[in-house]
FITORBA-97272 format. One record per residue (C-alpha): x, y, z. Coordinates in steps of 0.001 Angstrom, whole numbers, plus 500000, padded with zeros to 6 digits. Layout:
// FITORBA-97272
XYZ;...
This chain:
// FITORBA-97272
373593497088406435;372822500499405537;375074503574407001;373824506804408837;374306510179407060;376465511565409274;378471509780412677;375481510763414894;376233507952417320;379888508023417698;379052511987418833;376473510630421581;379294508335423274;381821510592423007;380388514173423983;379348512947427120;383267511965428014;384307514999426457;382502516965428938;383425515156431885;386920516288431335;385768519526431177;384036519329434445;386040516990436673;388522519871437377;386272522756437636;385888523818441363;383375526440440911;379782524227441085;377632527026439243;380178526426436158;380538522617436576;376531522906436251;376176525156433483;378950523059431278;377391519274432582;373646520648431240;375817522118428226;377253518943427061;374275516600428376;372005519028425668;374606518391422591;373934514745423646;370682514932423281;370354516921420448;372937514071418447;370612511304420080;367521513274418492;369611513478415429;370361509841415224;366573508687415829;365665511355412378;368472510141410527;367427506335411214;364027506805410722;364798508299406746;366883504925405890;363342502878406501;365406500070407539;365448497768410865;369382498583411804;372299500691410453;375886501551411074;377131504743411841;378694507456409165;382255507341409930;381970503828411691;385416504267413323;384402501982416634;383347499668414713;386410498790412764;388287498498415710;385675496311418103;383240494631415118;380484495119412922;378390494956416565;379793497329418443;378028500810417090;374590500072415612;370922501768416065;368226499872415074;364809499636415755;365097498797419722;367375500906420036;366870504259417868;363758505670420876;365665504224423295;368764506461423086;367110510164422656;365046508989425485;368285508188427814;370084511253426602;366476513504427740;366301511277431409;370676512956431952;369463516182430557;366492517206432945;368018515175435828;370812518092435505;368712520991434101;366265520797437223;369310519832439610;368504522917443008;371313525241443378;371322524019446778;372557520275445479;375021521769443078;377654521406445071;376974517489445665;375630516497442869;378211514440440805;378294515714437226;381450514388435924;380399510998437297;377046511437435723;378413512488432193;380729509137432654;377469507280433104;375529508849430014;378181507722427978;378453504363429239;374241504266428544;374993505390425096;377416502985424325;375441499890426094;372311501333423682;374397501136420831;376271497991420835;374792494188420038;377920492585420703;376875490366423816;380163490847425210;380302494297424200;377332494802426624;378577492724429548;381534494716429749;379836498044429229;377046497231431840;379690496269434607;381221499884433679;377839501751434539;377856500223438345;381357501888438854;379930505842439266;376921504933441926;379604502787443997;382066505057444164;378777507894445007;378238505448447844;381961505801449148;382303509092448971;379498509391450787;380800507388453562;377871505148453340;377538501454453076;378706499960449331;378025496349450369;374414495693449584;374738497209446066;378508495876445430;377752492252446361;374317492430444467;376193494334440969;379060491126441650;376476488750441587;374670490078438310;378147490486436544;379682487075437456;376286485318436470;375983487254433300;379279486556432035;379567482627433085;376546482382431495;377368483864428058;380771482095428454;378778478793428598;376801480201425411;379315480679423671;381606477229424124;378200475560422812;378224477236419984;375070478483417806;372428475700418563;368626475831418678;369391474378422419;371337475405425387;372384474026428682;369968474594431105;372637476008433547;373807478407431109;370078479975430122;369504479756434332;372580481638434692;371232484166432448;367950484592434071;369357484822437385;371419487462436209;368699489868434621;366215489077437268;368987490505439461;369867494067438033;365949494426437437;365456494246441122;363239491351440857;361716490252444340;363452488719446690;366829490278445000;365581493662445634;367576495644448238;370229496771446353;367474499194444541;366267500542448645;369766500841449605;370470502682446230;367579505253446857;367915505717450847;371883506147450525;372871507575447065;371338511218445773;368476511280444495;369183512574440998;372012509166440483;369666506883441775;367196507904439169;369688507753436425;370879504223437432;367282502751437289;365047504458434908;366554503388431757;365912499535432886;369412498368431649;367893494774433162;365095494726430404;367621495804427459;369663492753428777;366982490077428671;366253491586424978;369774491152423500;371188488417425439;368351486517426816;365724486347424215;367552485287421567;368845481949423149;366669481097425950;363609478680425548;360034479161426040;360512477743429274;363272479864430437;361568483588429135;358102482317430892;359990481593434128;360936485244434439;357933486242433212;356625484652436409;359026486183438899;358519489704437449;354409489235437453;354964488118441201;357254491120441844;355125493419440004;352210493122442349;354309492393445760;356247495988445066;352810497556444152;351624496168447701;354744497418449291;354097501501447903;351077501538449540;352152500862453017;355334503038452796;356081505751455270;359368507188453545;358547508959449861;361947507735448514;360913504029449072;357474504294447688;359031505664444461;361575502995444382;358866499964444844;356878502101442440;359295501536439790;360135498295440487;356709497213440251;355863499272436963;359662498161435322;358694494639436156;355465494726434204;357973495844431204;359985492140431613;356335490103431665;355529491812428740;359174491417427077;359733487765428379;355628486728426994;357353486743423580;354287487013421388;354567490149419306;351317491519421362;353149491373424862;356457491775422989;354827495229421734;352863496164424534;356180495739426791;358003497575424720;355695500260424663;355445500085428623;359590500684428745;358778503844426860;356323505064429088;357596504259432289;360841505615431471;359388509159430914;356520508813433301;358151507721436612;361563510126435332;358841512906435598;357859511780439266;360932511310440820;361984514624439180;359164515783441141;360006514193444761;363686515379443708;362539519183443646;359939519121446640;363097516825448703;364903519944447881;362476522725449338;361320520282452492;364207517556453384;363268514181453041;359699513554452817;357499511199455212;354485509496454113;353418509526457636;351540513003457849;350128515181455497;352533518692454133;349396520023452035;352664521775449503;350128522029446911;349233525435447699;353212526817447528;353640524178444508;350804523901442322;352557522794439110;354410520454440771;351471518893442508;350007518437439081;352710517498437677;353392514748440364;349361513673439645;350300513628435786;353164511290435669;351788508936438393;348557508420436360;350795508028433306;352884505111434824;349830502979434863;348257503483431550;346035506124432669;343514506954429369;345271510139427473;348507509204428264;351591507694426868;351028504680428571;347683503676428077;347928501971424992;351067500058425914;349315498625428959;346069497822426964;348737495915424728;350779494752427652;346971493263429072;345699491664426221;349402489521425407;348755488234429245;345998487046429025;346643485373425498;348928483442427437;346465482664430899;343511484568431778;345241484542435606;348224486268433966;346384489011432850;343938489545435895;347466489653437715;348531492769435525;345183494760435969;345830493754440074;349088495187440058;348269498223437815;345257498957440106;347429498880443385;350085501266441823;347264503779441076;345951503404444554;349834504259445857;350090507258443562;347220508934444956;347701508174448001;351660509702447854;349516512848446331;347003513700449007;349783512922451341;352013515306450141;349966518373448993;346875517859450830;345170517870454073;346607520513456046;347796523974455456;351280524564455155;353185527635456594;356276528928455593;358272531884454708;360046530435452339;359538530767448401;358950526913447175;357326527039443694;358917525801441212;361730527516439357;362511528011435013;364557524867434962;361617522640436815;359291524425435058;360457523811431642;361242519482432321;357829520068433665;356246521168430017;358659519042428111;358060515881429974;353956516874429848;353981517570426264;355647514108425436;353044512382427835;350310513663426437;351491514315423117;352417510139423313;348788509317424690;346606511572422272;348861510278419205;350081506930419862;350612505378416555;354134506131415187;355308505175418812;353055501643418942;354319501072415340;357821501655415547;357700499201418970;355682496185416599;358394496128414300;360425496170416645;359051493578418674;358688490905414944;361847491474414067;363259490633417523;360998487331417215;362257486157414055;366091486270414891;365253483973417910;367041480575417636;364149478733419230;360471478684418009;358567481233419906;355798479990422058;353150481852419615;353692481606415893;352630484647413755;349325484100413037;346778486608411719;345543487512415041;348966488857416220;349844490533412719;346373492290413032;346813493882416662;348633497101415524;347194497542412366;349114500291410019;349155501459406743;352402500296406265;352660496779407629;355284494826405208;357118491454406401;360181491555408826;362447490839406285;361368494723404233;362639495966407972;365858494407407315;366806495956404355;366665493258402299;
């Protein structure tokens, strides 16, 4: 395995923790602030670092420089590869405008030492393919929102019996794994376990409330950063996909599709804007497992793809609820606020990333969900009709959230409410990686099919699909070469 020039992912676990030393004992907010986006930049800027420096090696994984984790925990432990190397610039961006567009007026509650725990934890999870390595790490990341919930005085049992659940099914299943041994086969009861377990922490229907209770009794900003980087999908990639049978990945293929449009049904009849972004997302991050858990390399791409977009897309909206939450209280879908007037680049904004979310033409998305469409239906015809179905309601909830909150009435207040630098400039980053993603798609889309071959051809079982021409020929590229030149051998 090749090596990284310099130890760019040991720096992106360890900055974070760095920096929430630094700011656990500050009392003044305004500095706590200033040194959280501080340190939550560096991270990004090492992430961005690490995706360059990976992409020069023209290789499908690598170690890091100095590789010091590594000796001590396994060969496993610190690697980027090509799942991973988007993946973890794209986490460190989520922490970075979640804090730079944090209001003054939610300084003082927002938890950044907490949240700096929590990007570390992300960057470790992102980094590591031992299985146990990310069972461990993953049970880590539901400590911060819990202990959010406490001091909050609110209610920690919906989320703390659902995060039990996940963790003691994840790890008896594994355990089970791993007594069998490498085999082509597993137990049924083992590969169940496993399911159950992802199709938990995704929020799959009817194991959904922890993600409500999350939204309605955490802030805003942790919520967001708990959910968007759909830990549950990286899961079923590295843990479930490898082992699990056709029969197994198709099964929570199923559950997702049937999630995907039930939580699309759900945003449209929501009176509360915090719960129509959170069955939003859960419909939109559930499209990402059918098209992971398909396991053709179409599907496998076009889910892949989906994760990307979804990730910035519905970041960028609930950034957007997040800032008008702060000028208004929480919002109701009930009655019209017509903010756009007071908040015109947010409006847009809002209208951007919703569109985005659902492969909107010009957008990031679009060609992941054309992708995303086309494995479906190369599976069943009903599968894919199911994906339009549930894309179509989403984009019927998005403008409907829109006209509801910056249309149909004038609003009147004496209060400044547009948006300030910090919102402003997520606002253009996050819009020039939308559309700069949707007008130029092909590095992304070709970066995700090698991705998505080489995670087919280290399966132990056959995958439902064989390689034919037909598959190798969806993304076409100047440079497509075999899995094995993405291996470095």
């Amino acid at each position: 395995m090749l090596e990284l020039h310099l130890p760019w992912l040991e720096l992106c676990i360890l900055t974070p923790l760095v920096g929430a030393l630094l700011v656990g004992g500050q009392r003044d907010p305004e500095v706590a602030w200033k040194r959280a986006l501080t340190f939550t930049g560096i991270t990004l800027l090492f992430a961005f670092g690490a995706w360059e420096d990976f992409g020069t090696l023209h290789t499908f994984d690598a170690h890091d420089h100095w590789d010091a984790i590594s000796q001590l925990l396994g060969d496993e432990a610190v690697v980027i590869d090509e799942l991973s190397a988007p993946l973890l610039p794209l986490a460190a961006l989520l922490f970075f405008l979640i804090t730079l567009a944090t209001p003054r007026t939610k300084i003082r509650r927002f938890p950044f030492a907490p949240t700096l725990v929590s990007l570390s934890l992300l960057m470790a999870m992102l980094t590591c393919r031992q299985p146990w390595g990310i069972i461990v790490l993953m049970a880590a990341q539901t400590l911060p929102p819990f202990f959010e919930l406490r001091d909050r005085g609110r209610s920690t049992r919906p989320f703390a019996l659902h995060m039990l659940l996940f963790l003691v099914l994840l790890s008896a299943g594994w355990a089970m794994i791993d007594a069998e041994g490498p085999k082509s086969e597993h137990s049924n009861l083992a590969i169940g376990m496993l399911m159950a377990a992802v199709l938990i922490r995704s929020g799959v229907a009817p194991l959904h409330c922890w993600m409500t209770d999350l939204f309605e009794n955490s802030t805003f900003g942790t919520a967001l950063l708990f959910v968007t980087p759909m830990t549950g999908a990286y899961a079923a990639v590295r843990l479930v996909l490898p082992v699990s049978p056709d029969w197994a990945l198709h099964g929570i293929a199923l559950f997702s599709l049937f999630t995907a449009v039930y939580a699309a049904g759900m945003s449209l009849v929501q009176r509360e804007a915090r719960r129509f972004f959170c069955y939003l997302f859960l419909s939109n991050s559930s499209l990402v497992l059918v098209g992971l858990e398909v396991a053709t390399p179409v599907s496998l791409t076009g889910g892949l793809c989906v994760w990307l977009s979804v990730g910035m897309s519905l970041a960028g909206l609930g950034l957007t609820m997040r800032a008008v939450e702060a000028r208004t209280g929480r919002v109701s879908l009930a009655d019209y606020h017509g903010l756009y007037e007071h908040m015109p680049s947010l409006a847009v904004f809002f209208l951007l990333t919703g569109l985005a979310s659902i492969g909107f033409p010009g957008t990031v998305g679009f060609v992941g969900v054309e992708l995303l469409v086309d494995g479906a239906i190369g599976i069943s015809p009903m599968v894919g009709i199911l994906v339009v179905f549930a894309a179509a309601l989403n984009g019927i909830a998005v403008l409907h959230a829109y006209f509801r909150l910056f249309t149909g009435t004038q609003h009147t207040t004496l209060i400044f409410l547009e948006a300030r630098w910090p919102e402003k400039v997520a606002v253009l980053l996050l819009t020039a990686l939308i559309l700069g993603g949707g007008l130029v798609p092909q590095p992304g889309v070709t970066s995700r099919y090698h991705a998505a071959i080489e995670i087919i051809s280290r399966r132990n079982v056959s995958p439902s699909v064989p390689l034919n021409d037909h598959a190798m020929m969806a993304v076409p590229t100047e440079n497509q070469t075999s899995p094995s030149h993405f291996s470095g051998e």
